[in-house]
C-alpha positions in Angstrom: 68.3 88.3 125.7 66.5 86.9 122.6 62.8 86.0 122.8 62.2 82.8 125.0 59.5 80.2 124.7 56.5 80.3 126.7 56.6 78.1 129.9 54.5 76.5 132.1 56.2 75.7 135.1 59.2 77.2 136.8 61.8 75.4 138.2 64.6 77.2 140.4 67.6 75.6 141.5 70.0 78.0 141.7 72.7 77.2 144.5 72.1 73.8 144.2 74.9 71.0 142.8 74.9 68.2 140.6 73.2 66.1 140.9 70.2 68.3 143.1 69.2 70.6 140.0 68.4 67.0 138.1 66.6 65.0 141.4 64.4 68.5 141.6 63.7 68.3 137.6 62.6 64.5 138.1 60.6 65.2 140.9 58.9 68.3 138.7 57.8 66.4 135.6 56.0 64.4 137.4 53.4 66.4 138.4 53.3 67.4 134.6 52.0 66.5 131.4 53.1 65.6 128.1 53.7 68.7 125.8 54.0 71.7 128.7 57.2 73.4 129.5 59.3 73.8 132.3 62.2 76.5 132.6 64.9 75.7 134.6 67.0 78.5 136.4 70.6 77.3 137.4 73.8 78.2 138.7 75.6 74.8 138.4 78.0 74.6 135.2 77.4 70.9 135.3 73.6 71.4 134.4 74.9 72.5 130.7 76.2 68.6 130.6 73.3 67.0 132.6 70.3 68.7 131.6 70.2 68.0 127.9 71.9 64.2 128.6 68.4 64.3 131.2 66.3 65.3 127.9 67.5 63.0 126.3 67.3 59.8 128.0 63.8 60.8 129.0 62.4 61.7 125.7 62.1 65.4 126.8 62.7 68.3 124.1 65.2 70.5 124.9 64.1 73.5 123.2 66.6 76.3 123.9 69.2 76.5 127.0 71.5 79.6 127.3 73.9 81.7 129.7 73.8 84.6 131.6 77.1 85.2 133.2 76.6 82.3 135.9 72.8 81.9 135.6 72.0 79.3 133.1 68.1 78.9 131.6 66.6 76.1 130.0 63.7 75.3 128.4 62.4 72.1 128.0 59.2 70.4 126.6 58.5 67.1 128.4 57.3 64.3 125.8 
């Protein structure tokens, strides 16, 4: 796998369904701050539709998302 941005906080939600991995990722940026980075590990297909559709309406950066068989990382920066 290609080099991946540097993160602050780690969000796991694998074996969760829509719409968990998203509540979790609400819940997370709140206890963070504008310009860290969270990763989010997931196993849900549906996160590669509501994740960056969740970056976007929030104002969040989604700096690089990407599969691995069925584990799918992304990378966000919050704004």
């Amino acid at each position: 796998m290609a080099d991946l941005p540097e993160f602050d906080v780690e969000l796991d939600t694998t074996g969760l369904y829509c719409p968990e991995p998203v509540m979790l990722m609400h819940n997370r940026v709140r206890d963070m701050r504008a310009g860290e980075v969270l990763k989010v590990v997931a196993s849900d297909p549906a996160t590669t539709r509501d994740i960056p559709k969740f970056c976007s309406f929030l104002g969040h950066d989604l700096l690089t998302q990407s599969a691995d068989g069925d584990i799918y990382l992304y990378f966000i920066r919050l704004g």
